[in-house]
C-alpha positions in Angstrom: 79.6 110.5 109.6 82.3 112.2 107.7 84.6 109.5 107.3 81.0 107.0 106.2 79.3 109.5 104.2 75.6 108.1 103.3 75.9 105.3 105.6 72.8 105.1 108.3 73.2 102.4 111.4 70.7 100.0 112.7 71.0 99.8 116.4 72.9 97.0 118.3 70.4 94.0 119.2 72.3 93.4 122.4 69.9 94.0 125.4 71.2 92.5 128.7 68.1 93.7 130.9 66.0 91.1 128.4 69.0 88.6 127.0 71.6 87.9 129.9 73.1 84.7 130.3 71.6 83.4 127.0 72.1 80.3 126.2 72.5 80.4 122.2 70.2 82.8 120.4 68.1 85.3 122.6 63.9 85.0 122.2 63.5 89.0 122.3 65.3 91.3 119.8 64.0 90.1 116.4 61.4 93.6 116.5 64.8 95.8 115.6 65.1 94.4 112.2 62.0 96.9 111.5 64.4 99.8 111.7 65.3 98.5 107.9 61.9 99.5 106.9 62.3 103.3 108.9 65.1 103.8 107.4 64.0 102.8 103.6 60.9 104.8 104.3 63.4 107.7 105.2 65.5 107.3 101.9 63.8 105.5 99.2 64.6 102.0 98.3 66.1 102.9 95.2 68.8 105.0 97.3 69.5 101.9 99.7 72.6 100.1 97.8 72.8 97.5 100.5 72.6 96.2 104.1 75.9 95.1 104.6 75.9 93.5 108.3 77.8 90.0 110.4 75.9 87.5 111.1 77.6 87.4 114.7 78.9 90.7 115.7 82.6 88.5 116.7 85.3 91.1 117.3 82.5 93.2 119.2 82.2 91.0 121.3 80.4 88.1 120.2 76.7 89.5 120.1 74.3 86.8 119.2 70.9 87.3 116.9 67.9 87.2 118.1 65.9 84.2 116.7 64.2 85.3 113.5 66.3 88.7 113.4 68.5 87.8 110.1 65.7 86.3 108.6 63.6 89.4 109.2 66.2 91.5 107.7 66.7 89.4 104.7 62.9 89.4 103.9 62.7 93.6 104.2 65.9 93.4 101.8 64.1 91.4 99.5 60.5 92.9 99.8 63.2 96.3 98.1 65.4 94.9 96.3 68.0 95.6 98.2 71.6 94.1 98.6 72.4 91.4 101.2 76.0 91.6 102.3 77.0 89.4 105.4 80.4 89.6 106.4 81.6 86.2 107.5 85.4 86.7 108.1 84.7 85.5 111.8 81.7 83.4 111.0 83.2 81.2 107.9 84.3 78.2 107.1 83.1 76.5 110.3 82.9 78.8 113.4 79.2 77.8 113.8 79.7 74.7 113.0 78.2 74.7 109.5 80.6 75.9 106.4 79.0 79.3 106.4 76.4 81.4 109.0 74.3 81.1 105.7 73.9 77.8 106.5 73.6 77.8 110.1 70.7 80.0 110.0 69.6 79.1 106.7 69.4 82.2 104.5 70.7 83.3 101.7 73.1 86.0 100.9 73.8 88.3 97.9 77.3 88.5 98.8 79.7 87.1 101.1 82.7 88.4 102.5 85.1 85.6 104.2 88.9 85.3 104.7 90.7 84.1 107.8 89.5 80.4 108.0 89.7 80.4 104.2 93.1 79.1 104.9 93.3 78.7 108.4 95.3 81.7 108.6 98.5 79.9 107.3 99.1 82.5 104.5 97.1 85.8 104.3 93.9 85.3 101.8 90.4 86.8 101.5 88.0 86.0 98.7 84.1 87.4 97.8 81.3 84.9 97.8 78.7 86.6 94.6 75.3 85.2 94.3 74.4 83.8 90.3 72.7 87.3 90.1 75.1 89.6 90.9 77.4 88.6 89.2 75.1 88.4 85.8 74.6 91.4 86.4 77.9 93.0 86.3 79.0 91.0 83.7 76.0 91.3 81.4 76.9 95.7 81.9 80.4 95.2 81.0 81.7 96.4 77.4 82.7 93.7 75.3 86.2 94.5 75.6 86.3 94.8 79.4 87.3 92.2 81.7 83.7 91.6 83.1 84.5 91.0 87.0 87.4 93.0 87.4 88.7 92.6 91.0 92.4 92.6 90.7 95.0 93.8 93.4 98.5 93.9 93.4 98.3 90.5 95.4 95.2 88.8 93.8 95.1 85.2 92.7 98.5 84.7 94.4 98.9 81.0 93.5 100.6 80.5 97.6 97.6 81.5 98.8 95.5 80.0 96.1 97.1 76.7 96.7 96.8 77.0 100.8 92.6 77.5 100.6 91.8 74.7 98.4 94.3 72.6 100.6 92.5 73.9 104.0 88.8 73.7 102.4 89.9 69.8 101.1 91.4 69.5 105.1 88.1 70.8 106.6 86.0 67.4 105.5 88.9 64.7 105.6 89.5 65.7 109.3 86.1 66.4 110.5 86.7 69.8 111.7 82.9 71.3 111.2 81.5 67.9 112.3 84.3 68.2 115.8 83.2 72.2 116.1 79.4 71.1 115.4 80.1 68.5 117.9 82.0 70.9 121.0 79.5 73.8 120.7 77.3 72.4 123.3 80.5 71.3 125.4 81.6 75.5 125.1 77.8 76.7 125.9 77.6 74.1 129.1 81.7 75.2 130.3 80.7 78.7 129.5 77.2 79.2 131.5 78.2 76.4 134.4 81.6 78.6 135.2 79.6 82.0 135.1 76.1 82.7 135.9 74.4 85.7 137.1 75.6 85.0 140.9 79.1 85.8 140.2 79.6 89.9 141.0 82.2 90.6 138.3 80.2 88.8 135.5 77.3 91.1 133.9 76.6 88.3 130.6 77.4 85.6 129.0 76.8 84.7 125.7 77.6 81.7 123.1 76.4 80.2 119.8 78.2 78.1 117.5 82.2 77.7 119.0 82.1 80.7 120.2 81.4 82.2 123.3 81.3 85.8 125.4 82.1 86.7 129.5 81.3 90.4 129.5 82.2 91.5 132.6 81.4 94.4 134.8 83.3 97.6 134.7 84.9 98.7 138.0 83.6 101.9 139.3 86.5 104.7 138.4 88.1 102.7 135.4 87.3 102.8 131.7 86.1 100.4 129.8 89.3 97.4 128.5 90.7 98.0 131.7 90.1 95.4 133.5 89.9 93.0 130.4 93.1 94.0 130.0 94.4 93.2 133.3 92.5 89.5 133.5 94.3 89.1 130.0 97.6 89.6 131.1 97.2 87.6 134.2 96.0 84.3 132.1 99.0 84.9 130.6 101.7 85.2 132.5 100.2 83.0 135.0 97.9 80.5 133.1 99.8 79.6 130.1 96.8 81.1 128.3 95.8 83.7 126.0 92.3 85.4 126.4 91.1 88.1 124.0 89.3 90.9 125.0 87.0 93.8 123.9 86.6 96.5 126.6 85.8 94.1 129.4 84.7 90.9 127.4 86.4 88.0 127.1 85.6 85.9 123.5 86.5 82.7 122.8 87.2 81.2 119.0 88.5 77.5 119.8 90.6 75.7 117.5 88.3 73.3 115.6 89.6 70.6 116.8 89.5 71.3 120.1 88.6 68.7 123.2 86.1 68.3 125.5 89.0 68.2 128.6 90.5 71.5 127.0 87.3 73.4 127.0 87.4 72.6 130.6 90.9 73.5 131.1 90.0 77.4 129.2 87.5 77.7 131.8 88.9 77.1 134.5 91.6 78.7 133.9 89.8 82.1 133.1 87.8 81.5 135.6 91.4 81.9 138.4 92.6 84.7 136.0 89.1 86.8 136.9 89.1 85.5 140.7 92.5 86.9 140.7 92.5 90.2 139.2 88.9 91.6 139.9 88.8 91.5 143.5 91.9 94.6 143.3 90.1 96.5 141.0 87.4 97.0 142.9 89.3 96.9 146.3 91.1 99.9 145.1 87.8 101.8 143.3 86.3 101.0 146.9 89.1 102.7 148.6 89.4 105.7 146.4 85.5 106.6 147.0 
């Protein structure tokens, strides 16, 4: 596009005719990572600089890999030489229960991009994860009078936010946070997928891995897409003491690390009265308009 020149996009690996209601990581899907090879075929490897991609599509609305999809891609990266770029602003520092998504599905990375959970959002920070590699190889090409891994900002190193990420990243392991998120995942999945199953008529998906979690659901006739999401986020509320995120009509879920098993509970039910309450006037009034 013009504001991405040179930029080519693999196609989303959500399919809800083969992968709805999911538990964790679909079975089908892992085939897309092929694309890759189209699309270095198309170019030339040596024109690919990188395959820069999240591990977990989060602010999209939580869109889960297919098993053997990251791996898949990593391997075609590798088979090229090409870059490995996974950015885990959502994904880091614990949201899969593991440090890193690295981890989780156990792969490597040339670079990581990570922020947010860095320090638990106390003061603004973001940092780049390098692999031994890369960075030999930027500093090996600098001139010997250059500073080798120039990456300075008018707000780098800022010791405040310095200070606040080796504080959080010291407060992850002495309170157990990965091990408590490692430990509510399958608490999230069971609340998740025993509130909302394909029976209910204004759910179309859900989907969770890790502490996090999707309800996608379906889009009145006569409204756009958020409308509705927008509408069920409002209600939770002013009316739930509860604040839901949404993406066009999905509803995501990020829990605190340390949340409980009783307050995963409480989340559900709570969304699930916020739907109950709202969707039935949507479509009321899209069935009265037709």
């Amino acid at each position: 596009s013009a504001l991405m020149p040179r930029v080519d996009h693999m196609r989303s690996t959500l399919n809800m005719q083969e992968q709805a209601f999911t538990r964790g990581q679909p079975e089908t899907g892992a085939n897309l990572a092929d694309e890759l090879e189209d699309l270095v075929a198309l170019h030339g490897p040596q024109n690919v600089a990188a395959v820069i991609m999240e591990p977990v599509a989060g602010s999209a609305g939580v869109f889960v890999p297919p098993k053997g999809y990251l791996e898949r891609v990593k391997a075609i990266c590798e088979k090229h030489g090409i870059l490995f770029i996974l950015d885990e602003v959502i994904t880091g520092f614990g949201r899969l229960g593991k440090p890193f998504a690295v981890d989780y599905f156990d792969i490597n990375a040339d670079i990581i991009t990570t922020a947010k959970g860095l320090t638990g959002a106390v003061v603004p920070a973001g940092a780049v994860i390098a692999s031994e590699a890369v960075y030999d190889s930027i500093v090996s090409a600098a001139p010997d009078e250059a500073i080798e891994f120039f990456h300075g900002y008018t707000y780098s190193c800022h010791p405040v936010s310095a200070a606040a990420g080796i504080a959080m990243i010291q407060y992850y392991h002495e309170a157990g946070l990965y091990d408590n998120a490692r430990a509510m995942a399958p608490v999230l999945e069971d609340a998740l997928h025993g509130s909302f199953d394909a029976s209910n008529p204004y759910v179309v998906d859900v989907r969770n891995i890790g502490l996090m979690g999707a309800i996608q659901m379906r889009t009145p006739p006569g409204y756009g897409p958020g409308a509705l999401g927008h509408a069920v986020m409002g209600h939770a509320w002013h009316n739930e003491d509860l604040y839901v995120r949404f993406t066009g009509d999905t509803l995501a879920f990020s829990p605190a690390f340390l949340v409980s098993e009783e307050e995963i509970g409480l989340i559900m039910e709570r969304v699930k009265r916020s739907i109950d309450a709202v969707a039935p006037k949507f479509y009321a009034k899209s069935q009265g308009s037709a």
